[in-house]
N, C-alpha and C positions, 0 to 999 in steps of 0.2 A: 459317472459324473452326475451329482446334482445339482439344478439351478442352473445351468450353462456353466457349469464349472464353477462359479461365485459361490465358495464353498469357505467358510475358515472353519479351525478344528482346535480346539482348544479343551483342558479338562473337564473333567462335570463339575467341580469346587468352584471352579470360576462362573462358568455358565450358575450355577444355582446361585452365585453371589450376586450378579450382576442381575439377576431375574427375582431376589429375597426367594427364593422355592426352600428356604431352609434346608432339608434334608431330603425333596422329597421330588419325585419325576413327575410327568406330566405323561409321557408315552414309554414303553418300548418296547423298539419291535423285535423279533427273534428272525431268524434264519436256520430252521430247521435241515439235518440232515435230509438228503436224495432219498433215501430209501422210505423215510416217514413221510417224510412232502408227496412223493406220489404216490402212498396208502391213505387212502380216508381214513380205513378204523384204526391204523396206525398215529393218523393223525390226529383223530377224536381221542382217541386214548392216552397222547400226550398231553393236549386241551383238557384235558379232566383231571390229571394229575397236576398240571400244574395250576388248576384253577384249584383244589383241594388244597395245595401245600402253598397259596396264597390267602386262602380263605379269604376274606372283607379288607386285606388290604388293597386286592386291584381285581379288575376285570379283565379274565380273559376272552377275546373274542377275535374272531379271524379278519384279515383285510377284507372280507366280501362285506360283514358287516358295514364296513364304511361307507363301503362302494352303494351299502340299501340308502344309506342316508344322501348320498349324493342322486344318487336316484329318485328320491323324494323332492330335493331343491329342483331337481331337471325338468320332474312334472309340473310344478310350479309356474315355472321361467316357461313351458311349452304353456300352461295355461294363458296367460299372460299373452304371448304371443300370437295364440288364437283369437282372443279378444281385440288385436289389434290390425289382424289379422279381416277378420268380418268389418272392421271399421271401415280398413282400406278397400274395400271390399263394395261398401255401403257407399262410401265417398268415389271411387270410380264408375259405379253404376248412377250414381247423381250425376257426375262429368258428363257418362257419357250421353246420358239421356240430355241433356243441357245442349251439348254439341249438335248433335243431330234434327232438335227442334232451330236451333239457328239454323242451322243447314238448310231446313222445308221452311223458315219464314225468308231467309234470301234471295230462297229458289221459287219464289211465287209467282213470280213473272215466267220462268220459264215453267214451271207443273198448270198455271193456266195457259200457255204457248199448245202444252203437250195436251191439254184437256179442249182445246179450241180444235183440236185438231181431229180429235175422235176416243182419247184414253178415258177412260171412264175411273172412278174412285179405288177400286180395286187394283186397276194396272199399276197406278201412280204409288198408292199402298205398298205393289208387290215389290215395283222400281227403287224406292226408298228400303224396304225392309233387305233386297236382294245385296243393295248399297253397304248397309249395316252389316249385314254377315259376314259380305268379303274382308272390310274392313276388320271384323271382328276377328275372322281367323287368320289373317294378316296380323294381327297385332297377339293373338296368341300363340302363334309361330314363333315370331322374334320375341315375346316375352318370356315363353319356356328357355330357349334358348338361352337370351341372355341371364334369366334367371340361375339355368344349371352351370353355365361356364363360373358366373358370381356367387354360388354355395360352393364349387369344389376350389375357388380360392381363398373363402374363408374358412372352408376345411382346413386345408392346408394350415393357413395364419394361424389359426387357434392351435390346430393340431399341434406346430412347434410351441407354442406357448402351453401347452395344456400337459405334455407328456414328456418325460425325462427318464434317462437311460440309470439306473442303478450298475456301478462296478464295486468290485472289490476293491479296497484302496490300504496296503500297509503304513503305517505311521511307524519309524523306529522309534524307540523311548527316551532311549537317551545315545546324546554323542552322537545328532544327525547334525549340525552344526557348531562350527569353532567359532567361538568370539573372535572377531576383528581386535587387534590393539594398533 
């Protein structure tokens, strides 16, 4: 089944009429014998012949070629993503520097409480920075977290959208249907 089944099947006459292709294809694919599918030099050696006895009317070349070119958009789309990637990145590290000076201008009354008392610039330093850590890995505990559970569901979601089950499917030719009168 392809496409979730959303499949119609109709002649090549009509598809190339409906598309002006004149006379001419756009792909196709083959489905080679078991025994040559899984020989390489059986299967280069088909690839050769049948690119010879097609000479400049088509190109023959395997589905992994495709699969280079999807490969090539993927690194793209990962670039891209990296870039936005260090932004968020750059913009949380602004947050959180942002958050923690309001923190120590709040806490002023109480870090002079604490320095009236006997802490000296370093304690208070270490109080504040010991603050930040906890918090820090608090927050990158539940962030991995929820980040992993939210990649393996939109594994998932893409996954069904992205990949489709090939069957074999007969069509009779003719006299699979009686006119209604």
């Amino acid at each position: 089944m392809l496409n979730d089944g959303a499949v119609g099947f109709t002649s090549v006459s009509v598809v190339q009429k409906l598309f002006n292709r004149g006379g001419e294809f756009d792909e196709i694919s083959l489905r080679v014998n078991k025994n040559i599918a899984e020989n390489p030099a059986a299967l280069e050696v088909f690839k050769q012949e049948l690119a010879e006895k097609l000479r400049d009317q088509a190109k023959v070349i395997y589905p992994a070629a495709r699969g280079q070119l999807v490969s090539q958009m993927l690194a793209t789309y990962q670039l891209g993503l990296t870039l936005f990637s260090i932004i968020a990145i750059f913009v949380g590290a602004f947050l959180i520097y942002n958050a923690f000076s309001m923190t120590v201008v709040e806490r002023t009354r109480e870090i002079g409480m604490l320095r009236a008392v006997g802490m000296n610039r370093r304690q208070i330093l270490s109080m504040v920075l010991a603050e930040a850590s906890l918090l820090a890995l608090l927050g990158s505990i539940i962030g991995l977290g929820a980040g992993y559970w939210l990649a393996l569901g939109l594994i998932r979601l893409l996954g069904d959208a992205i990949t489709s089950e090939q069957g074999l499917i007969s069509v009779p030719r003719k006299g699979c249907y009686k006119a209604s009168q």
